[in-house]
C-alpha positions in Angstrom: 13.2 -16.8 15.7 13.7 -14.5 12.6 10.7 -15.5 10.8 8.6 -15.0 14.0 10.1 -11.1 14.7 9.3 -10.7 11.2 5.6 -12.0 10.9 4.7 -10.4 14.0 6.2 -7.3 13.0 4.7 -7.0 9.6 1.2 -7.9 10.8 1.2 -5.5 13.7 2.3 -2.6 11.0 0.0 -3.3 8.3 -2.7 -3.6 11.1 -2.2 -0.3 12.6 -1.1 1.2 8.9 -4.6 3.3 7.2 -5.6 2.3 3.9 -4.0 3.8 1.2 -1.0 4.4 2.7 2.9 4.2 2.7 5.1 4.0 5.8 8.7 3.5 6.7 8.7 2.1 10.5 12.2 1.5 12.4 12.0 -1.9 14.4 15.5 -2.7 16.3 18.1 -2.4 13.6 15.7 -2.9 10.3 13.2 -0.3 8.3 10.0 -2.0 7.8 8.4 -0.4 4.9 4.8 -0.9 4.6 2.0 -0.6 2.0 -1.6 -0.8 2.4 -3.7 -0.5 -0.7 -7.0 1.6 -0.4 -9.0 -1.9 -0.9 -7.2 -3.2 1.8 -4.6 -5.5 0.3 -0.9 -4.9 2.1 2.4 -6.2 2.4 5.5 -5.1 4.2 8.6 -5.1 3.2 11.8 -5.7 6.1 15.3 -4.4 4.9 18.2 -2.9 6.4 19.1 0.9 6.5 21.2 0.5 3.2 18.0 -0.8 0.7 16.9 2.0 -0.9 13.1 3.4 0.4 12.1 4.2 -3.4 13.0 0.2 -4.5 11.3 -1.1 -1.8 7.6 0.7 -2.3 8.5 -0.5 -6.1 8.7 -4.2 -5.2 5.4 -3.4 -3.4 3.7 -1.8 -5.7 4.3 -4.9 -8.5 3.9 -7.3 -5.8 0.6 -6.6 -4.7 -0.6 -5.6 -8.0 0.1 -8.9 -9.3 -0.9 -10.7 -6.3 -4.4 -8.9 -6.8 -4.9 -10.2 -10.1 -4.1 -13.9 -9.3 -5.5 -14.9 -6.1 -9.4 -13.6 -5.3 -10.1 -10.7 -3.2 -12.8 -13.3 -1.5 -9.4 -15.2 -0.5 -7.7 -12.2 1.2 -8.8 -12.2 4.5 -8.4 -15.7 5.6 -5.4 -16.7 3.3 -2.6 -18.1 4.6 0.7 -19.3 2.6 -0.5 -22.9 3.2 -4.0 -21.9 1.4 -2.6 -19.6 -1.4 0.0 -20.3 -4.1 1.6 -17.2 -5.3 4.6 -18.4 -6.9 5.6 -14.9 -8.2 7.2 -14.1 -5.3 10.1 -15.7 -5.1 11.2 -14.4 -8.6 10.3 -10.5 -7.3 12.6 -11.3 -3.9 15.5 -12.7 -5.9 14.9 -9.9 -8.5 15.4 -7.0 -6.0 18.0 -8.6 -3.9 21.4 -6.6 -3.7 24.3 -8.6 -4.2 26.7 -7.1 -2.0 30.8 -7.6 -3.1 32.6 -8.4 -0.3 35.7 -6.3 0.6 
């Protein structure tokens, strides 16, 4: 399924992704942009080859930043979505989605 390819995909980046760092990765016909924070806190972002790079390391950037300061660092490692509510993110996706106008 989608949400499979995705998980799998976003794990296996941030895993092999250094702290502190940024990445663009190509996976099939997506960019997988990927940030890991020097204290070990990441999050991928998967968007086509349209979506800007620069929007997509800013939507990670307030993401995790926000994400830091509401759910404990002692939480990190063995959270799941079922064990941490982070209700922000919904508002960040629909926020940064582009409305495409049909032709």
């Amino acid at each position: 399924s989608v949400q499979e390819f995705m998980t799998f995909t976003s794990q296996l980046i941030a895993e092999r992704s250094a702290l502190g760092s940024r990445a663009s990765v190509k996976e099939q016909e997506y960019l997988c942009h990927v940030y890991v924070r020097s204290d070990g806190l990441a999050g991928v972002v998967i968007a086509d080859n349209e979506y800007p790079q620069r929007v997509c390391f800013t939507l990670l950037d307030k993401v995790l930043e926000e994400f830091s300061r509401q759910v404990s660092k002692m939480d990190w490692p063995s959270g799941s979505p079922a064990t941490i509510s982070y209700s922000a993110l919904d508002g960040y996706l629909s926020k940064y989605q582009v409305q495409r106008v049909p032709v």
